[in-house]
N, C-alpha and C positions, 0 to 999 in steps of 0.2 A: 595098293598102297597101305601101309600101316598107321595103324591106329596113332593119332596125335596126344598131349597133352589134354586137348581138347575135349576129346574122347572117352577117354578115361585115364584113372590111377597108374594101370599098365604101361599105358601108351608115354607117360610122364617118364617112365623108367624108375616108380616106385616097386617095389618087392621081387626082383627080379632075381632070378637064383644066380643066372650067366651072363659075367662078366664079358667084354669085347673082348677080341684079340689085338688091339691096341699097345698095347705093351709091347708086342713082338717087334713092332717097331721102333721103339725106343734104344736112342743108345745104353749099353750098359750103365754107366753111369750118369745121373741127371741129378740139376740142383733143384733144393727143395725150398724156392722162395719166398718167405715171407717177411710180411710188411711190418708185422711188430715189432721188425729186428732192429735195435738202434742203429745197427753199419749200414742199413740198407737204406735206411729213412736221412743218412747224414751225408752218402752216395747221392742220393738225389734232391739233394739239398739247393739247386740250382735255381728249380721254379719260383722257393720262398726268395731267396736272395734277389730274383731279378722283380720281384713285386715290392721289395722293400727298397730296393737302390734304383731300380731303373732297369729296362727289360734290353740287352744287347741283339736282344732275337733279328730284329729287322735289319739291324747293320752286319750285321755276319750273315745274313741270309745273302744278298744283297751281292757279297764277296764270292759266296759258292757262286751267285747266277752269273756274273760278272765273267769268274774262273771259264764257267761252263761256256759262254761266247765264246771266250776268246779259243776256248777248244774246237770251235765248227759247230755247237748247240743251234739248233733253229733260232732268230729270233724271236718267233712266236712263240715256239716250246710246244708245239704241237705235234703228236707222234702220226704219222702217216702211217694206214694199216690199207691191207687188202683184204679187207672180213666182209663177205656178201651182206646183201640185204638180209637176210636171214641168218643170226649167229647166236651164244650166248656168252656168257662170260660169268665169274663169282666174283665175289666180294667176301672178303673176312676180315674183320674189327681186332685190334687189340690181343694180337697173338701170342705175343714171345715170350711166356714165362717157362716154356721149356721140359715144363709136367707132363704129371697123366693128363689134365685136361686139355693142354693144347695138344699131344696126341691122339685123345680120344674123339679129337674134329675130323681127322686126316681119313679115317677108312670112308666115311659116309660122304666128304666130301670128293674122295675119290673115285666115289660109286655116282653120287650125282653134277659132279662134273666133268667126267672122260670125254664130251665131246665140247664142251666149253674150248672159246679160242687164246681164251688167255684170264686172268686173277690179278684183283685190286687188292691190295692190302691198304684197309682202313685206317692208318693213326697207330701208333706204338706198337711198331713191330717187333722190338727187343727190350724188354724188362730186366732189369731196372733202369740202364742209365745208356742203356745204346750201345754197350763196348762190341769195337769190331768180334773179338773172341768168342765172344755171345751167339753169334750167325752162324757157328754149326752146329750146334744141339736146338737152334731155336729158329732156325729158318732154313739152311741150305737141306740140313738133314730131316726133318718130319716130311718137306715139301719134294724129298727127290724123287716120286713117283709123279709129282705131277705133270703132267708132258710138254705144256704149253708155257708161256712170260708170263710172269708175275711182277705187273709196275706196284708202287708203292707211294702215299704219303706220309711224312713223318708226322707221328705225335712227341707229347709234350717228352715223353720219357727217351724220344731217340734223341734230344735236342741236349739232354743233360749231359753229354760231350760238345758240344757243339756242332751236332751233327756231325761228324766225320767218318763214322763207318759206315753210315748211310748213305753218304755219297761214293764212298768206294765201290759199295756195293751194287748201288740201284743207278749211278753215274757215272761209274768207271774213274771216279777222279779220285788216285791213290794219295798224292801226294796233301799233309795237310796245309789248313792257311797258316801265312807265318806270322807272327806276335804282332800285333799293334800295337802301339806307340804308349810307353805306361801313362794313364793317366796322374793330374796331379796332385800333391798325397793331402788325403784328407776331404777328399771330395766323398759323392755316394758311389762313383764308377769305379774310385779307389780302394774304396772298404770294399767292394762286391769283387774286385780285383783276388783283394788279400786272401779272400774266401772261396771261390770260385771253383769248384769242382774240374777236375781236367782229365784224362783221359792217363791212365799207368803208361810207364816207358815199357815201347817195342810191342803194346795192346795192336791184337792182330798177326798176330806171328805165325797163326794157324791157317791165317782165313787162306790161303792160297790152297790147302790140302782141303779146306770146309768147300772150295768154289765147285771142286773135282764133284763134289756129290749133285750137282745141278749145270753139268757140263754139254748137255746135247745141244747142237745149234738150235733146235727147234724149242727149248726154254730160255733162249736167250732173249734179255730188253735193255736199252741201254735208253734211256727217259734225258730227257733236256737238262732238269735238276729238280728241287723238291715240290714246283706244284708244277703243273702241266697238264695238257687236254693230249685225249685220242681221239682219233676221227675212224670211227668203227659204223664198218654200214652204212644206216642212214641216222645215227646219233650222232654228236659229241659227247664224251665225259670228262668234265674238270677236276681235274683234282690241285682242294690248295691249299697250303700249308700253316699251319695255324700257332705255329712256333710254340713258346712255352706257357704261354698265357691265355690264350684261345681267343688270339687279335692278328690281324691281318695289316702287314708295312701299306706304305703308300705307295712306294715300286709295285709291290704283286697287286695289289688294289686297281692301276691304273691298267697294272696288264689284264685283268679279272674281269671288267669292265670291257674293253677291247676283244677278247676273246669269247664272249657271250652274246654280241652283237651275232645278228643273223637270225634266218629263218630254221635254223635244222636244230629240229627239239635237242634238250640239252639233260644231263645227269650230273650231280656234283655231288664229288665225293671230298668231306672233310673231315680234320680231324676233331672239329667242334661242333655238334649234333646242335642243328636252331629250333628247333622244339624237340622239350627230354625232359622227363620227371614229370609232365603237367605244366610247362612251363614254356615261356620264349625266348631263346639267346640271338638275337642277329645277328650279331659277333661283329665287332668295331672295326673299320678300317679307316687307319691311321691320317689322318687328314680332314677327315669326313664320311659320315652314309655307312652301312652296311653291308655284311655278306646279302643278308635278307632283300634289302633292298633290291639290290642284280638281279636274285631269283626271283622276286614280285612280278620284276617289271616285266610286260605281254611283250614287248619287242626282243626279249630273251628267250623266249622260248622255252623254262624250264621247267619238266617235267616231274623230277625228284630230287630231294638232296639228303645224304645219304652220310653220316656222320657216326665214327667211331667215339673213342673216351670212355663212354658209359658203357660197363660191361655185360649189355640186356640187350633184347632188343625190341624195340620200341615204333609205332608207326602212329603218324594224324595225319591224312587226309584233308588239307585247309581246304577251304574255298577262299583263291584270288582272284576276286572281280568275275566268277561267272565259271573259274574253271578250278581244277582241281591239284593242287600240287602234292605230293606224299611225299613228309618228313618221314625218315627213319631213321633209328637208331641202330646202329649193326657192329656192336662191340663187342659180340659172344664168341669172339673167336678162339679160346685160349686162356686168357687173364680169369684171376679172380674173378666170381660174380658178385656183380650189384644187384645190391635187394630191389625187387620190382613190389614188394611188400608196404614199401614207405613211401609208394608214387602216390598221391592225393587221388579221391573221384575227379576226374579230368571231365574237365570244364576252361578249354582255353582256343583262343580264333576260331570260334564256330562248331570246336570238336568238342563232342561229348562223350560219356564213359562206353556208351553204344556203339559209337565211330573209334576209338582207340584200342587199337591192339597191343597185348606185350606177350613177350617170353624170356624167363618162367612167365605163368596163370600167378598172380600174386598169392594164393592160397598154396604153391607149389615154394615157392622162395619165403613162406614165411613157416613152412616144413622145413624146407632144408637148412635153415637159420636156428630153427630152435632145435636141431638135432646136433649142429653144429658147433654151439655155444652148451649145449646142455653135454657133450665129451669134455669142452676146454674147462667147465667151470666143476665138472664133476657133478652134475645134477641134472642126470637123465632122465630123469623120473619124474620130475619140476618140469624139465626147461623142453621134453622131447614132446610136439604137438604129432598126431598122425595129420596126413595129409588131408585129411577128411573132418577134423578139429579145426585146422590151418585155414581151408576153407571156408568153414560156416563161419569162424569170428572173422573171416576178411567182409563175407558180406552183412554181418550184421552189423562193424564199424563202419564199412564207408557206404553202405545200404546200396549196394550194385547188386543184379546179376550176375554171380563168377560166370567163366570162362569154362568150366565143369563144376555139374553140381557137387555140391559135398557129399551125398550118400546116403543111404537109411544109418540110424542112430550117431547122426553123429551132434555131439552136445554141446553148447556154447556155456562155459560154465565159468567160478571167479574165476581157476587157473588157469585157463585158455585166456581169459580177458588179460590178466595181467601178464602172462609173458608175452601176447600181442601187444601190448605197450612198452614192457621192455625192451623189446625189439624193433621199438620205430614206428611199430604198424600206423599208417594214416587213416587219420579220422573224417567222417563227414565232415560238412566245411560248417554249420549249423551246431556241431556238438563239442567243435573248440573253446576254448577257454583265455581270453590274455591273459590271466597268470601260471597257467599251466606251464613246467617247466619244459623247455623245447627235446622233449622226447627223441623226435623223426631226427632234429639235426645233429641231436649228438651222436647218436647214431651211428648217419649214414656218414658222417667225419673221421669220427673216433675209431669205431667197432668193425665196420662194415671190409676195410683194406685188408682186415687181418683175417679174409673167409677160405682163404686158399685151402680146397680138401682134397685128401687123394682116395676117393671111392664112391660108386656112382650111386646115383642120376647127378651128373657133373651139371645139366639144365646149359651147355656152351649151342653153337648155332653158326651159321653161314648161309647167304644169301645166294641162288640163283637168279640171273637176269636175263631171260628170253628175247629177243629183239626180233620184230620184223617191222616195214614199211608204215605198217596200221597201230601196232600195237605194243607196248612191254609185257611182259609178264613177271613179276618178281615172284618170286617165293624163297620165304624163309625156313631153313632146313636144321633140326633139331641133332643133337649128337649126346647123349644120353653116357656113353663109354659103356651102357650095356648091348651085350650082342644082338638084343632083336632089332634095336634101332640102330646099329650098326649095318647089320644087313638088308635093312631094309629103311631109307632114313625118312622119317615122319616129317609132312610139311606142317606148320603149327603156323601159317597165315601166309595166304596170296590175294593177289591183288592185279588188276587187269590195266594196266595204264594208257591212255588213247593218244596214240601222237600226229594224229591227224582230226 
């Protein structure tokens, strides 16, 4: 096995002379997208709108699942598989922006998932707004090697059509929903109306030539609609849809609820990670009570839950009442990364900075940040930390143990301090300040969407899941876009989970 992050600089995929062969798989032409662009920030203009007038997510969800009945859908929405006791399967976060870096996931996880029965996509498969046309350079095509189904849940970014070529896709349901009834003018459904982002005329015109690239019976899944459980082995895995606001209707809640019951340990995959950053989201469902809540409860049985969005990836370990659950975040699939540089010394439900893992090593993401910012602002020279700088001011801010040490000579000096502060870096919780201007948040707001780069250590990621009778095995798999982790792909955190 190859040297991880962990391990060393190398193993990070800093100083590497060769490039992957990643590229070979790319279509000749690919878009180059970025988030600072005003068209693409005005394209996805959907989320802010339904925060400000009122969120439509749950009543059009509602209409697909509706559709999907009356098509033959189970009404449980549970996929019946024949996957022995012993199988595995992946998981990948937040893929579809259609670059080097979501290419440069595809060899490694090629290599470590050939016997795998099948792949979950984590929450926002297609960047920026979901269009059907988007699914061949950014899902049928990187993925047409992979042998096995690939179910899906959406995130916030496939919702910003209304979901519609998501369901063509992952539910076979071509035909879109037809208009609702105009609300009346001057209301907030009416204003969100007049503004409301929609999907171009004849979007999708391709996808029947994009489907030909992922055509063998043996990749094929046709899923109930956008959340839904598999009955794999001796697990369940739920996945559920967390629309555009990262809240959950009172329909899927009721079914959420109902489908968790029982003894057979359970996995959930959503598109809203409930501990991320240092912090707890249980994510609201509509009526009452929590995602969190389901997963607490012992008569549920659940093992892990496993949440895309955040473009890192992230693990705590809770103790609930005696046992152990593992949050993780698994959103390195692809997409721009998020700075793991600005996560606080964690300190939350019982996990400490010793019990928490991430990737990048924060001392790695707050490298590749100021190498990044120091090309865009022209002050390389300023703004460029080596990784071994990176690291000693991570742990003398938030006074941890890194993840790999920093190195012989390496120097915590002003300019390292202050471009770690320019950058978000988080502080001990002892050495903040209430008037200090909020550094971390403007940040990871502002600065951080615009990190999209095309040359490695890319620092992206995908999960393996082991299953047998006794035990999980996850482990998190590093993809670098340079060729020695390429060929060899570095696990950068595993974890043993007991299901009995």
């Amino acid at each position: 096995m190859s040297n991880s992050s962990r391990d060393s600089a190398e193993g990070a995929g800093w100083g590497s002379a060769e490039p992957g062969a990643y590229r070979a798989l790319m279509p000749g032409r690919t878009e180059k997208l970025s988030w600072l662009n005003p068209s693409t920030l005005w394209a996805a203009r959907n989320g802010v709108l339904a925060s400000w007038f009122g969120d439509p997510t749950g009543r059009t969800r509602s209409r697909w699942v509706a559709r999907r009945a009356a098509a033959g859908a189970p009404a449980d929405k549970v996929i019946g598989r024949d996957d022995p006791d012993r199988f595995s399967f992946l998981v990948i976060g937040d893929t579809g922006e259609g670059d080097d870096p979501q290419y440069a996931v595809v060899p490694g996880l090629l290599k470590a998932g050939r016997d795998t029965r099948f792949a979950v996509l984590a929450s926002d498969v297609i960047y920026p707004v979901g269009s059907a046309d988007d699914y061949g350079t950014k899902f049928f095509h990187p993925y047409r090697d992979y042998p096995a189904p690939i179910y899906a849940i959406p995130g916030n970014h496939d919702w910003y059509e209304d979901l519609g070529a998501f369901m063509r896709v992952f539910c076979d349901d071509a035909p879109p929903l037809p208009p609702e009834r105009r609300p009346r003018p001057f209301t907030p459904a009416w204003l969100r109306s007049l503004l409301w982002h929609r999907p171009r005329p004849n979007d999708g015109r391709h996808l029947d030539e994009a489907r030909k690239l992922r055509s063998d019976p043996a990749q094929q899944a046709v899923q109930p609609g956008p959340y839904w459980a598999v009955d794999a082995g001796p697990v369940r895995i739920v996945g559920i849809d967390t629309g555009l606001l990262g809240t959950v209707d009172a329909e899927q809640g009721a079914w959420l609820r109902e489908v968790s019951a029982g003894d057979r340990p359970k996995i959930l995959v959503t598109g809203s990670p409930l501990y991320v950053d240092g912090e707890h989201h249980p994510c609201a469902i509509e009526g009452g009570g929590t995602v969190d809540d389901i997963v607490r409860d012992p008569a549920h049985h659940y093992v892990a839950a496993i949440g895309g969005d955040i473009h890192n990836y992230q693990r705590y370990p809770v103790d609930v009442d005696g046992r152990t659950v593992q949050y993780v975040v698994a959103g390195g699939g692809g997409a721009f990364m998020h700075a793991t540089h600005t996560i606080p010394r964690v300190s939350v439900a019982g996990v400490t900075e010793d019990d928490f893992r991430s990737y990048p090593l924060r001392g790695d993401s707050l490298a590749f940040y100021s190498a990044l910012y120091g090309r865009r602002l022209r002050l390389r020279r300023f703004f460029t930390l080596t990784e071994a700088e990176a690291t000693a001011v991570i742990a003398e801010r938030l006074g941890i143990r890194t993840g790999r040490a920093p190195g012989d000579g390496a120097r915590v000096t002003r300019r390292t301090r202050l471009v770690a502060g320019l950058l978000g870096t988080a502080r001990r919780p002892e050495r903040r300040k209430r008037f200090r201007l909020p550094v971390r948040k403007i940040y990871t707001s502002v600065f951080s969407p615009g990190s999209a780069t095309y040359s490695p250590p890319f620092f992206k990621c995908f999960l393996r899941l082991d299953v047998t009778p006794e035990a999980v095995r996850l482990r998190c798999y590093a993809a670098t876009g340079n060729r020695a982790q390429e060929e060899d792909p570095p696990v950068e955190d595993e974890v043993t989970i007991p299901l009995v």
